[in-house]
PDB file of the backbone (N, CA, C, O) and the ligand in Angstrom, with CONECT records:
HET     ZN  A 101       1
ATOM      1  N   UNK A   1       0.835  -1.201   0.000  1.00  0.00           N
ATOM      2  CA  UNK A   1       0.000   0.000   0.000  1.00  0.00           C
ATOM      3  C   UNK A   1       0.871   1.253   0.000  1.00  0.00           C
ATOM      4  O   UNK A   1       1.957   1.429   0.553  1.00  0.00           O
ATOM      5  N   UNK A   2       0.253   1.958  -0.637  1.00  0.00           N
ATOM      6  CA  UNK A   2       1.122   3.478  -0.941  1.00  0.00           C
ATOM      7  C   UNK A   2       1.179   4.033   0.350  1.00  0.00           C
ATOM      8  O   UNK A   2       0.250   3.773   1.114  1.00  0.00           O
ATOM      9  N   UNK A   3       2.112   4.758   0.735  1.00  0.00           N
ATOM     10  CA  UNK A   3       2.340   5.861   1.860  1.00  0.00           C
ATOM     11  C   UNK A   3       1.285   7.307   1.240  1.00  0.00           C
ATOM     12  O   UNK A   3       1.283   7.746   0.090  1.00  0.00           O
ATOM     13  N   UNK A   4       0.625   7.707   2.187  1.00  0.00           N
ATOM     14  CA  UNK A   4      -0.320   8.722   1.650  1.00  0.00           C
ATOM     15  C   UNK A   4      -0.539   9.511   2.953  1.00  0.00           C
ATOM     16  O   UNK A   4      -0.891   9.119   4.065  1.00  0.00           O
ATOM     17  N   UNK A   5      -0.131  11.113   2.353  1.00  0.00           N
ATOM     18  CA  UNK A   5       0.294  12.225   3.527  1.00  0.00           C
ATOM     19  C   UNK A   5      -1.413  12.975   3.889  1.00  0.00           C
ATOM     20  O   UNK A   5      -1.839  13.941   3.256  1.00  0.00           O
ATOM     21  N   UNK A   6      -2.195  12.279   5.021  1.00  0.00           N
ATOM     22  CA  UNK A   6      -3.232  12.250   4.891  1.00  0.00           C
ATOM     23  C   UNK A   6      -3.802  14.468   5.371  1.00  0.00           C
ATOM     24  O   UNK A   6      -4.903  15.012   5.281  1.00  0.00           O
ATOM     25  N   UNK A   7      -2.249  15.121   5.884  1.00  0.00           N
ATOM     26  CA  UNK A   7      -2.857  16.520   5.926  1.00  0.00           C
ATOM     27  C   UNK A   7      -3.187  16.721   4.533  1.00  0.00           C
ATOM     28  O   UNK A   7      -4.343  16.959   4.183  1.00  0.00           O
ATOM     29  N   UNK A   8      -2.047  16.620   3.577  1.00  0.00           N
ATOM     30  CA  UNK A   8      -2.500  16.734   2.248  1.00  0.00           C
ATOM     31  C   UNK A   8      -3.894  16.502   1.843  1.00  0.00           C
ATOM     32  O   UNK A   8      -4.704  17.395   1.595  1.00  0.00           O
ATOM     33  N   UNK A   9      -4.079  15.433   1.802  1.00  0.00           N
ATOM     34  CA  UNK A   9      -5.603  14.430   1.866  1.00  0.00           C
ATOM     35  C   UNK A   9      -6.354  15.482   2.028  1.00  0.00           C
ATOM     36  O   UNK A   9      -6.627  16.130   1.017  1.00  0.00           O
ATOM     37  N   UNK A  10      -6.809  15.865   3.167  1.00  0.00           N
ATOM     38  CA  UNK A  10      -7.555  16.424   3.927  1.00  0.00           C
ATOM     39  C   UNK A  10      -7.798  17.784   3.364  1.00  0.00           C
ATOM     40  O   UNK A  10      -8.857  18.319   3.037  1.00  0.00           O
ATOM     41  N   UNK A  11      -6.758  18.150   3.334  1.00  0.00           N
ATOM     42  CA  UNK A  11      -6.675  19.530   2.368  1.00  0.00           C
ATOM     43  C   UNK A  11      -7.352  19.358   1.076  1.00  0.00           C
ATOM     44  O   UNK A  11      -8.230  20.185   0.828  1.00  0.00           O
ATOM     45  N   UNK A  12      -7.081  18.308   0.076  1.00  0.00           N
ATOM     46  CA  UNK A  12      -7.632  18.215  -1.351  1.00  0.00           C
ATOM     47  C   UNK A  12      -8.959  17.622  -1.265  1.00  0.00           C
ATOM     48  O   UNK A  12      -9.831  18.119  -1.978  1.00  0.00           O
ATOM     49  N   UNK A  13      -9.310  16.461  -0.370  1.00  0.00           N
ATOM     50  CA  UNK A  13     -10.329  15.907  -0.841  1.00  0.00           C
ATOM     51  C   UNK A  13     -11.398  15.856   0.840  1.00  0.00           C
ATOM     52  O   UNK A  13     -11.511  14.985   1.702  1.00  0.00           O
ATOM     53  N   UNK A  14     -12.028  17.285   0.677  1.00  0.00           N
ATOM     54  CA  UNK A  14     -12.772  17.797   1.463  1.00  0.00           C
ATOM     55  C   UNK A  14     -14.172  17.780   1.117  1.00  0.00           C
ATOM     56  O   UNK A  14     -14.735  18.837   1.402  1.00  0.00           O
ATOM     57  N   UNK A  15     -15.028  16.753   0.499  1.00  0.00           N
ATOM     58  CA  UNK A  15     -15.589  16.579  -0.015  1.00  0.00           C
ATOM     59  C   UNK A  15     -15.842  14.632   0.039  1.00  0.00           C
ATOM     60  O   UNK A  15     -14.875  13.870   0.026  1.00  0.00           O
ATOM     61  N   UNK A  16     -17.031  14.230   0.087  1.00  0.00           N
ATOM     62  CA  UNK A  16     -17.016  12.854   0.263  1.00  0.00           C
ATOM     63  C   UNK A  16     -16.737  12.236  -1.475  1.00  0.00           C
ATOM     64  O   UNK A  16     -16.194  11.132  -1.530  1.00  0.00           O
ATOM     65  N   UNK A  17     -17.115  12.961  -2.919  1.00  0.00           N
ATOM     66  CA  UNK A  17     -16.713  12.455  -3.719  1.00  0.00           C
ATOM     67  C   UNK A  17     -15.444  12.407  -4.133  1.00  0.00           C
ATOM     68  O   UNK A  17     -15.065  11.748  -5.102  1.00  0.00           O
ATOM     69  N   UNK A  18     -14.571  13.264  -3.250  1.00  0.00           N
ATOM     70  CA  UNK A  18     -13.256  13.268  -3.290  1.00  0.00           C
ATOM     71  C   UNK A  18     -12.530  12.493  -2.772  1.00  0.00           C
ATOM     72  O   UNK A  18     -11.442  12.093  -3.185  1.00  0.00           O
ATOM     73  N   UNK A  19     -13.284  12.120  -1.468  1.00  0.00           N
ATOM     74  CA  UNK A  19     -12.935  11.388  -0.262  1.00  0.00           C
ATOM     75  C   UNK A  19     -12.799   9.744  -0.998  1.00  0.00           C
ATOM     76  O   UNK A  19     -11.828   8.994  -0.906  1.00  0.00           O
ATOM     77  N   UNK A  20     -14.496   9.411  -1.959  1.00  0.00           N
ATOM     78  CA  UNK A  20     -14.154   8.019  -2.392  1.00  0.00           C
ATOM     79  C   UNK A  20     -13.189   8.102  -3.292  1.00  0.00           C
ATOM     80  O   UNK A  20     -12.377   7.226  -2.995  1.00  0.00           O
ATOM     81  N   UNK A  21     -12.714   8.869  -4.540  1.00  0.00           N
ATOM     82  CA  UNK A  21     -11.687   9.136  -5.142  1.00  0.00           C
ATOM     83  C   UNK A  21     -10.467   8.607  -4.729  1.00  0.00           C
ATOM     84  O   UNK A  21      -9.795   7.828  -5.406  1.00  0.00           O
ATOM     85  N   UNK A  22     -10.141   9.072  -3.495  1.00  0.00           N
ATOM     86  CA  UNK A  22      -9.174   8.268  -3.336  1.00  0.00           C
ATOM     87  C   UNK A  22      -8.853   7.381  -2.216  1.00  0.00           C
ATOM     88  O   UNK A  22      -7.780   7.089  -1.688  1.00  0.00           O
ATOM     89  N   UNK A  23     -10.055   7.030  -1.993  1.00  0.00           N
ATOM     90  CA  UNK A  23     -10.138   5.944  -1.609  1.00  0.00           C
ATOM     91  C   UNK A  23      -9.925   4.575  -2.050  1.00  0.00           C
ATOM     92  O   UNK A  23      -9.568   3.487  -1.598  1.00  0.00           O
ATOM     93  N   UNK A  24     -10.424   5.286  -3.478  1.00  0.00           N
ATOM     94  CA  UNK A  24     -10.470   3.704  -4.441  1.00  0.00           C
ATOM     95  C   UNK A  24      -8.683   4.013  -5.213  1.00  0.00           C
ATOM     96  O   UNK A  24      -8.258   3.128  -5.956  1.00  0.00           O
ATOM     97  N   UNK A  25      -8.063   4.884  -5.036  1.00  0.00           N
ATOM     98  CA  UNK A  25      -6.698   5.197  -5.812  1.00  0.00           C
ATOM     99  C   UNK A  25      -5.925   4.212  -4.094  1.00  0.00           C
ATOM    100  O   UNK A  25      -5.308   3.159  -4.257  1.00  0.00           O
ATOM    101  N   UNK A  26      -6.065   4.617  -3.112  1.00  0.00           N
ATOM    102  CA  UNK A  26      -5.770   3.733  -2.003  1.00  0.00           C
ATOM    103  C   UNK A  26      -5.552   2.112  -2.263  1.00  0.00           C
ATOM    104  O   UNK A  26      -4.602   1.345  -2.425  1.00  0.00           O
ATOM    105  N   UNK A  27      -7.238   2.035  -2.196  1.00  0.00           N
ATOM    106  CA  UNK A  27      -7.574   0.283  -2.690  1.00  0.00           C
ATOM    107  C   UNK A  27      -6.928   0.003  -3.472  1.00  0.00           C
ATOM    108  O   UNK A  27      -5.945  -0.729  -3.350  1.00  0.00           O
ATOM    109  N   UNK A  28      -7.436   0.666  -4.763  1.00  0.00           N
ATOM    110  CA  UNK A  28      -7.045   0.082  -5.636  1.00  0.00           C
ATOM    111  C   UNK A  28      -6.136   0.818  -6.602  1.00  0.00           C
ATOM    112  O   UNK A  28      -6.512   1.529  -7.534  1.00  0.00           O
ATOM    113  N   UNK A  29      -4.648   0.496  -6.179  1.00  0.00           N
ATOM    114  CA  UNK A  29      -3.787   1.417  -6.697  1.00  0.00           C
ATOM    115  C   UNK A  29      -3.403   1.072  -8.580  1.00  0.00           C
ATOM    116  O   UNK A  29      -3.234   1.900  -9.475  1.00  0.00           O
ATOM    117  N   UNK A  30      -3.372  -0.339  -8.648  1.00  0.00           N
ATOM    118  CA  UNK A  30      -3.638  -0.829 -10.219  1.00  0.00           C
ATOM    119  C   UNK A  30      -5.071  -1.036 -10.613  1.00  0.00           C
ATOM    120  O   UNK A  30      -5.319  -2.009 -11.325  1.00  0.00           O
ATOM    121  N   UNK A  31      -6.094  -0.201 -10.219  1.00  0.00           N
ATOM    122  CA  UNK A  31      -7.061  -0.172 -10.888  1.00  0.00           C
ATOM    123  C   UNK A  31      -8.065  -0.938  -9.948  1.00  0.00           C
ATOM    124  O   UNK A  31      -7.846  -1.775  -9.072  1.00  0.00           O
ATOM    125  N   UNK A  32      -9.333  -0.337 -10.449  1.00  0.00           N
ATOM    126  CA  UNK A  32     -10.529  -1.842  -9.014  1.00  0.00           C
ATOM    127  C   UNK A  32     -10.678  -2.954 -10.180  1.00  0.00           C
ATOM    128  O   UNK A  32     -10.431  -3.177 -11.365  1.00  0.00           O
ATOM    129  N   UNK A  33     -11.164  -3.407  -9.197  1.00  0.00           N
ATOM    130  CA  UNK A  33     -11.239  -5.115  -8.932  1.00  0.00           C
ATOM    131  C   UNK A  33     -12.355  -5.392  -8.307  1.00  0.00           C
ATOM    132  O   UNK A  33     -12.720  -4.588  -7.450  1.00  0.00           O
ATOM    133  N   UNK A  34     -13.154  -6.554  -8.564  1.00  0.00           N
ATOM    134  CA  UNK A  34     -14.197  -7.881  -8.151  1.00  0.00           C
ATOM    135  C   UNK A  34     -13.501  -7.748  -6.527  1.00  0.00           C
ATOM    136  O   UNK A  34     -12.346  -8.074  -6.250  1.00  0.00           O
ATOM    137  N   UNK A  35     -14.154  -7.388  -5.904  1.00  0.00           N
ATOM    138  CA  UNK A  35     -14.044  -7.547  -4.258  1.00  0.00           C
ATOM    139  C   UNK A  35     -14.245  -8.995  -4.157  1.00  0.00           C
ATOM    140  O   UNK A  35     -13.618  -9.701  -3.368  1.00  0.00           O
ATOM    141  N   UNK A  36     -15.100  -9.405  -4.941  1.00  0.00           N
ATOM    142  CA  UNK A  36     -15.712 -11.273  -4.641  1.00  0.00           C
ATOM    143  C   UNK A  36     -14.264 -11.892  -5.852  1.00  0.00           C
ATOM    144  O   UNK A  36     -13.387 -12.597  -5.353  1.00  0.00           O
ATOM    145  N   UNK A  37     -14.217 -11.659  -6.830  1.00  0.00           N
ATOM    146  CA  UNK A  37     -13.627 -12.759  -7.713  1.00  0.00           C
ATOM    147  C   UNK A  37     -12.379 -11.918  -8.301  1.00  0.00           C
ATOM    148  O   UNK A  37     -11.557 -12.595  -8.918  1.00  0.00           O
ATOM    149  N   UNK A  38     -12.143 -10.619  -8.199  1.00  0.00           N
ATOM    150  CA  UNK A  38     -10.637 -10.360  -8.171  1.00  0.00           C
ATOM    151  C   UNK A  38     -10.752  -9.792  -9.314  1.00  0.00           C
ATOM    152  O   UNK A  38      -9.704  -9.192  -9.554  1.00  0.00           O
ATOM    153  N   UNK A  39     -11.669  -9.657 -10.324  1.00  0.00           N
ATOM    154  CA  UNK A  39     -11.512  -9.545 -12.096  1.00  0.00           C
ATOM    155  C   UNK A  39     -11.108  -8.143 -12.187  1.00  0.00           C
ATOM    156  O   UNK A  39     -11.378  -7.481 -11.185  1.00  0.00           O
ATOM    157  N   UNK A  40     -10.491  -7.493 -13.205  1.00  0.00           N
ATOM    158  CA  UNK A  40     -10.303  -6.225 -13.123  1.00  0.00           C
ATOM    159  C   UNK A  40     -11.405  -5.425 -14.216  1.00  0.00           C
ATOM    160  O   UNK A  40     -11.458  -4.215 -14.437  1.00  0.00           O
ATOM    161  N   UNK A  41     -12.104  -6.326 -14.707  1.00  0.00           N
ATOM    162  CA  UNK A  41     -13.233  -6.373 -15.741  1.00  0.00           C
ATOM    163  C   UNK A  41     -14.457  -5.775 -15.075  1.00  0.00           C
ATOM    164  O   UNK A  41     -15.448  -6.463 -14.831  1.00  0.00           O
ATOM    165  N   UNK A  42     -14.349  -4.101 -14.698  1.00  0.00           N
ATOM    166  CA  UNK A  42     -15.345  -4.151 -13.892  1.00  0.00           C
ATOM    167  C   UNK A  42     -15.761  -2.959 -14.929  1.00  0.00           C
ATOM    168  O   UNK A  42     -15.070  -2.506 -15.840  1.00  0.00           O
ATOM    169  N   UNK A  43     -17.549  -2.439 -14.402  1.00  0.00           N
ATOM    170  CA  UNK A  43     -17.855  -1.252 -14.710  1.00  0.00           C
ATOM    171  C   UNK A  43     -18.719  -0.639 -13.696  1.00  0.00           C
ATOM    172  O   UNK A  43     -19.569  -1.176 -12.985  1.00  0.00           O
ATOM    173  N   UNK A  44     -18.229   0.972 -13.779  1.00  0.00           N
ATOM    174  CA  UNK A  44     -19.031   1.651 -13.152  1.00  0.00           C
ATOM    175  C   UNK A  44     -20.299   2.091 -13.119  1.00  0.00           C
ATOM    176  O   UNK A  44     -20.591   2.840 -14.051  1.00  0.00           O
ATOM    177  N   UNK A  45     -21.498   1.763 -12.006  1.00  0.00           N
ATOM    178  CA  UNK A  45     -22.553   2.232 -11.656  1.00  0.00           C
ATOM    179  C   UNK A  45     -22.658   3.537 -11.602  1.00  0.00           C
ATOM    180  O   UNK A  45     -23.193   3.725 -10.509  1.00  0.00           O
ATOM    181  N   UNK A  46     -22.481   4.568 -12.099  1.00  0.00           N
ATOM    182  CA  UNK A  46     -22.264   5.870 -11.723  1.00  0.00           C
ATOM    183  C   UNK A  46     -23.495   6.681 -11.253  1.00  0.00           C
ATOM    184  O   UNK A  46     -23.379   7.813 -10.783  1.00  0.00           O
ATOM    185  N   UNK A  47     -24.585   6.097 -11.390  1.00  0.00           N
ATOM    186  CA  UNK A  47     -25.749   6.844 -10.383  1.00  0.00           C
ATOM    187  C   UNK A  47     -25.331   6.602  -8.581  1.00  0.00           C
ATOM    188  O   UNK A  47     -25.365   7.450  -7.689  1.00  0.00           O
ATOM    189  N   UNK A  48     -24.903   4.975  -8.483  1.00  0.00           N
ATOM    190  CA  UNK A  48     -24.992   4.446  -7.149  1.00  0.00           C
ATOM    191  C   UNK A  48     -23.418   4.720  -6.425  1.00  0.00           C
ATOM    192  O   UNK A  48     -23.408   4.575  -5.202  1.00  0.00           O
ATOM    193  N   UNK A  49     -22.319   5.038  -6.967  1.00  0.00           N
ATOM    194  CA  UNK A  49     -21.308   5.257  -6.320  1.00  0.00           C
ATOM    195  C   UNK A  49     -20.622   3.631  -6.480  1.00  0.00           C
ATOM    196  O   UNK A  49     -19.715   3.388  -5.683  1.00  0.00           O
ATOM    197  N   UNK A  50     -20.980   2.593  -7.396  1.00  0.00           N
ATOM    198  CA  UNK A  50     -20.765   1.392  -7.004  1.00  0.00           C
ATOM    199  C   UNK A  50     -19.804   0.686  -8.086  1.00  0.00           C
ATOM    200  O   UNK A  50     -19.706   1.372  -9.103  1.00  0.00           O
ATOM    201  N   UNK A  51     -19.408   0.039  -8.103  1.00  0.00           N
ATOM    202  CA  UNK A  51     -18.887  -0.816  -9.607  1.00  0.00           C
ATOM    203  C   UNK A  51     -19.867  -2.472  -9.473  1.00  0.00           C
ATOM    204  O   UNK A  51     -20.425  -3.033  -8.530  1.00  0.00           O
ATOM    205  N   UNK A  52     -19.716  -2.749 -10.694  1.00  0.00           N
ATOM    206  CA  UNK A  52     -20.100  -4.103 -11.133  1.00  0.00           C
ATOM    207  C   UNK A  52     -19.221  -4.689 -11.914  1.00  0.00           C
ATOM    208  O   UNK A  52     -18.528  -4.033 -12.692  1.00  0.00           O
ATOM    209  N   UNK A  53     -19.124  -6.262 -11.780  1.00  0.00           N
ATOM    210  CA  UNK A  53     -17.658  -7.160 -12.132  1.00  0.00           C
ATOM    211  C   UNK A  53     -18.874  -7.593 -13.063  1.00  0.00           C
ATOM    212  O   UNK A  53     -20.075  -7.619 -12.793  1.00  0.00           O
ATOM    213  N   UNK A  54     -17.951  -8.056 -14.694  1.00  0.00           N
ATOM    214  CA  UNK A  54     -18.191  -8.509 -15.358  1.00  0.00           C
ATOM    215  C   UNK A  54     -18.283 -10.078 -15.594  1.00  0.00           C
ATOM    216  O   UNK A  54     -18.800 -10.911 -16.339  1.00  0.00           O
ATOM    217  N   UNK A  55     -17.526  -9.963 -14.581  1.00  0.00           N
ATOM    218  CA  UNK A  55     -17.192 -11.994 -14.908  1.00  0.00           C
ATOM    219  C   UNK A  55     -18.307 -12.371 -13.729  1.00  0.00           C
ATOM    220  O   UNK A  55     -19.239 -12.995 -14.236  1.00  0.00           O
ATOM    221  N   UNK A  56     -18.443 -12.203 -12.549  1.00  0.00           N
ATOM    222  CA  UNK A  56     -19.497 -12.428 -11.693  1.00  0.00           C
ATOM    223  C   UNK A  56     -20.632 -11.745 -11.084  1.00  0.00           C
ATOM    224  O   UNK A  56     -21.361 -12.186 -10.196  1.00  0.00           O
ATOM    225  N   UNK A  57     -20.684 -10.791 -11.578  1.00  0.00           N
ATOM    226  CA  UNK A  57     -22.116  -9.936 -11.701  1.00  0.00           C
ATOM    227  C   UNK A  57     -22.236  -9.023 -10.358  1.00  0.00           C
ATOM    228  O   UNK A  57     -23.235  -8.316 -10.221  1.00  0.00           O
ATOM    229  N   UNK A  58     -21.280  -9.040  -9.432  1.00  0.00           N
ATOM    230  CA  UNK A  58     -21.126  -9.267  -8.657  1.00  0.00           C
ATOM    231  C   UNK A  58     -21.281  -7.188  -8.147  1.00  0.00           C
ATOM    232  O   UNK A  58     -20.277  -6.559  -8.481  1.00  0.00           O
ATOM    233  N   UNK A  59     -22.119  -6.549  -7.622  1.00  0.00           N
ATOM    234  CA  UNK A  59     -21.859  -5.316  -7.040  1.00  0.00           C
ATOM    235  C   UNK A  59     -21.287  -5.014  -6.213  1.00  0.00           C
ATOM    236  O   UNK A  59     -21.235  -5.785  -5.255  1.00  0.00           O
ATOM    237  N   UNK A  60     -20.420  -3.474  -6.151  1.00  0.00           N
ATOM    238  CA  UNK A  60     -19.314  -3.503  -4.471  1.00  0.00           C
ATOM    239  C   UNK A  60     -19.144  -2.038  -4.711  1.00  0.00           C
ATOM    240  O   UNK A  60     -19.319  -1.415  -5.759  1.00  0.00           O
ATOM    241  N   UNK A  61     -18.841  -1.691  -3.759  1.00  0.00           N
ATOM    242  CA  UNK A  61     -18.647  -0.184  -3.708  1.00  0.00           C
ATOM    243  C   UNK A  61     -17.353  -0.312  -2.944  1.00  0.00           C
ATOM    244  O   UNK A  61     -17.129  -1.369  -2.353  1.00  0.00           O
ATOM    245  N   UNK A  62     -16.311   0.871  -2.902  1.00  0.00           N
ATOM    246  CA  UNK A  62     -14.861   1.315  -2.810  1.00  0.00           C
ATOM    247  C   UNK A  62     -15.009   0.589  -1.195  1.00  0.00           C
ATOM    248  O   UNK A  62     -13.951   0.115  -0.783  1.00  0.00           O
ATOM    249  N   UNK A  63     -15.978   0.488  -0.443  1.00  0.00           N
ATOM    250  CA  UNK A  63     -16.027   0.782   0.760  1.00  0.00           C
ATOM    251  C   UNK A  63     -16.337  -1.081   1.620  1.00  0.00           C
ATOM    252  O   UNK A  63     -16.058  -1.645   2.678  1.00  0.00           O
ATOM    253  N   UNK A  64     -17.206  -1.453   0.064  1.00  0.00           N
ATOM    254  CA  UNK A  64     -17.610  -2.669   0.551  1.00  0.00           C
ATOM    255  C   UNK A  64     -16.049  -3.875   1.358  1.00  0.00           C
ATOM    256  O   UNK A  64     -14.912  -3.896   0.887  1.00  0.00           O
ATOM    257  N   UNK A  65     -16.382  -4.461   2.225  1.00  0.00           N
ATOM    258  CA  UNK A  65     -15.442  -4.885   3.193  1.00  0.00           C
ATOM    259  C   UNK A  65     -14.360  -4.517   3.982  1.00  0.00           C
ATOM    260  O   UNK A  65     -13.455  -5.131   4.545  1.00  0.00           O
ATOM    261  N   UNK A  66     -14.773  -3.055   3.848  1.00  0.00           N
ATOM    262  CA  UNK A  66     -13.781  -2.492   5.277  1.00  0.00           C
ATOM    263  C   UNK A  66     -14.583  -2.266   6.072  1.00  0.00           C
ATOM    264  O   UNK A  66     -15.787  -2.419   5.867  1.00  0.00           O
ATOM    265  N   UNK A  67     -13.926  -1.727   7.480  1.00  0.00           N
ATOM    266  CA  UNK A  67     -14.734  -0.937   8.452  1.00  0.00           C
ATOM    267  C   UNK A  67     -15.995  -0.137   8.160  1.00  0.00           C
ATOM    268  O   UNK A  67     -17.085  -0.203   8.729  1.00  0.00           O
ATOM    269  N   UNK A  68     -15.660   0.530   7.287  1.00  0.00           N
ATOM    270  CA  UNK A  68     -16.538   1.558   6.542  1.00  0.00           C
ATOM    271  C   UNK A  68     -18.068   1.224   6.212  1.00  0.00           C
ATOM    272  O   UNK A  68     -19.086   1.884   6.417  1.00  0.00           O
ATOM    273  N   UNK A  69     -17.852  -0.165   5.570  1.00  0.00           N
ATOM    274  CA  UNK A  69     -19.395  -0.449   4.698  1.00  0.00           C
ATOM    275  C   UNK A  69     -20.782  -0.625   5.428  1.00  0.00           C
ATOM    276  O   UNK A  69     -21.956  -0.456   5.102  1.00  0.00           O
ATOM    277  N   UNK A  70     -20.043  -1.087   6.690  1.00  0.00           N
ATOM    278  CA  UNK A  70     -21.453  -0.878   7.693  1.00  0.00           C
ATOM    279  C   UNK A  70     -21.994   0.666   8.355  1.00  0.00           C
ATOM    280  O   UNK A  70     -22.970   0.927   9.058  1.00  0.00           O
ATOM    281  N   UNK A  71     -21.098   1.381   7.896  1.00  0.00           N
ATOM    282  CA  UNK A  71     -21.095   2.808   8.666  1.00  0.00           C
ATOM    283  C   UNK A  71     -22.199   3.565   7.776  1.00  0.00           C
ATOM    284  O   UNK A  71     -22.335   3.272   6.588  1.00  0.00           O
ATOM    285  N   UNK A  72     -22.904   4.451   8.336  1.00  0.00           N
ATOM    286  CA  UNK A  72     -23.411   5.298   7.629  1.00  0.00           C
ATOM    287  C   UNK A  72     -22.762   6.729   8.075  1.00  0.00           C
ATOM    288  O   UNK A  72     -23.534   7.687   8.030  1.00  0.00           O
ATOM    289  N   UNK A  73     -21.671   6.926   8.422  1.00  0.00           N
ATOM    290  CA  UNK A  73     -21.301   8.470   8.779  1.00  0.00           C
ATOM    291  C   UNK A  73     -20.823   8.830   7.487  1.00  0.00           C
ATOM    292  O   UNK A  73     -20.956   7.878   6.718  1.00  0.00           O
ATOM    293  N   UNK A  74     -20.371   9.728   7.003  1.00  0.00           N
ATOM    294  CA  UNK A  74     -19.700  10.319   5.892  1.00  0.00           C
ATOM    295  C   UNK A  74     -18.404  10.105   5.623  1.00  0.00           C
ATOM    296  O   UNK A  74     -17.638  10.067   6.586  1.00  0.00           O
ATOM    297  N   UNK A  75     -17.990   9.961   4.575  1.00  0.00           N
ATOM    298  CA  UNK A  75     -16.688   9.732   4.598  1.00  0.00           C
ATOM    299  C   UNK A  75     -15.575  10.458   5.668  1.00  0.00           C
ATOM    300  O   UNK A  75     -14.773  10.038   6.503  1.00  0.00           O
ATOM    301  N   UNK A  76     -16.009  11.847   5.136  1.00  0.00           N
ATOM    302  CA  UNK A  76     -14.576  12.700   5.304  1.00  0.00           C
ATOM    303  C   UNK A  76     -14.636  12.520   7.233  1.00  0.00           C
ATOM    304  O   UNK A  76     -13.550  12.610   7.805  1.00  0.00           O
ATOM    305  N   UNK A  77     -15.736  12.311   7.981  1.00  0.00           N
ATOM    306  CA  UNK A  77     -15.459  12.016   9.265  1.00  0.00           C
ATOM    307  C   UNK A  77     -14.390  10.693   9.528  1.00  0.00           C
ATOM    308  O   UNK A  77     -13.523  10.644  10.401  1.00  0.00           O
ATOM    309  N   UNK A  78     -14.678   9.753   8.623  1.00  0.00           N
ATOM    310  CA  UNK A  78     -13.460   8.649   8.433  1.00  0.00           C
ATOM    311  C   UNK A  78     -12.454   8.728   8.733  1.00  0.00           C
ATOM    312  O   UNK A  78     -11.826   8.305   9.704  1.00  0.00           O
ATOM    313  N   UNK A  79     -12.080   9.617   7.420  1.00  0.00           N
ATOM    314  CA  UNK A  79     -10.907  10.174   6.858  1.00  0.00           C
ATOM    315  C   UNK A  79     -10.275  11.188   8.365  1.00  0.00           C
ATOM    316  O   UNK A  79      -9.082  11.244   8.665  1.00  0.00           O
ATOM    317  N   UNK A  80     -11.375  11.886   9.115  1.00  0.00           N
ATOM    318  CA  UNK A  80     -11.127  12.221  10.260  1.00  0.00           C
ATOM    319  C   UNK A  80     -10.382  11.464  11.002  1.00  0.00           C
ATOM    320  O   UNK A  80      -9.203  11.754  11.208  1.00  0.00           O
ATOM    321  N   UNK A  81     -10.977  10.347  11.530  1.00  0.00           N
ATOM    322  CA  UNK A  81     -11.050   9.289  12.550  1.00  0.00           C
ATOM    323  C   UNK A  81      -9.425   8.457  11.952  1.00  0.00           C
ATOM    324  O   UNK A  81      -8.727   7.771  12.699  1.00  0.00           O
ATOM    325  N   UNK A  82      -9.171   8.676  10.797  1.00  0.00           N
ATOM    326  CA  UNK A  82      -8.364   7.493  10.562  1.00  0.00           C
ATOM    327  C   UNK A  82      -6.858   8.349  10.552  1.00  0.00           C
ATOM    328  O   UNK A  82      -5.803   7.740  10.376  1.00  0.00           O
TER     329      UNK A  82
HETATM  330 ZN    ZN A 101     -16.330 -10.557  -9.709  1.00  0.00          ZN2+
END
């Protein structure tokens, strides 16, 4: 995982669509991926904030299986907290 200077962070991505931005540059530093099956064959949901894997149909958002996905607070409080 990349080293990432989170005052910086904080400074640029003050904003929760900024916040998933790089969130998913975090995750997924060569690109997202099938949270379930790994594929890099994915496409974006762009109404829902979500991606969908091509090979297993499979929906996930940047957030699905961290701490995060059960949370309903906002990102950038996260990004606070973390
Ligand atoms: Zn998949």
């Amino acid at each position: 995982m990349k080293r990432v200077n989170l005052v910086s962070l904080l400074d640029q991505y003050n904003t929760d669509d900024r916040c998933r931005d790089a969130l998913e540059a975090i995750r997924w530093p060569d690109g997202v991926a099938c949270t379930r099956c790994g594929d890099t064959e994915v496409d974006e949901v762009p109404s829902r904030n979500q991606w969908r894997c091509r090979g297993c149909k499979y929906r996930f958002s940047v957030m699905a299986g961290t701490i995060m996905h059960r949370s309903h607070l906002p990102l950038r409080k996260w990004f606070l907290a973390i």
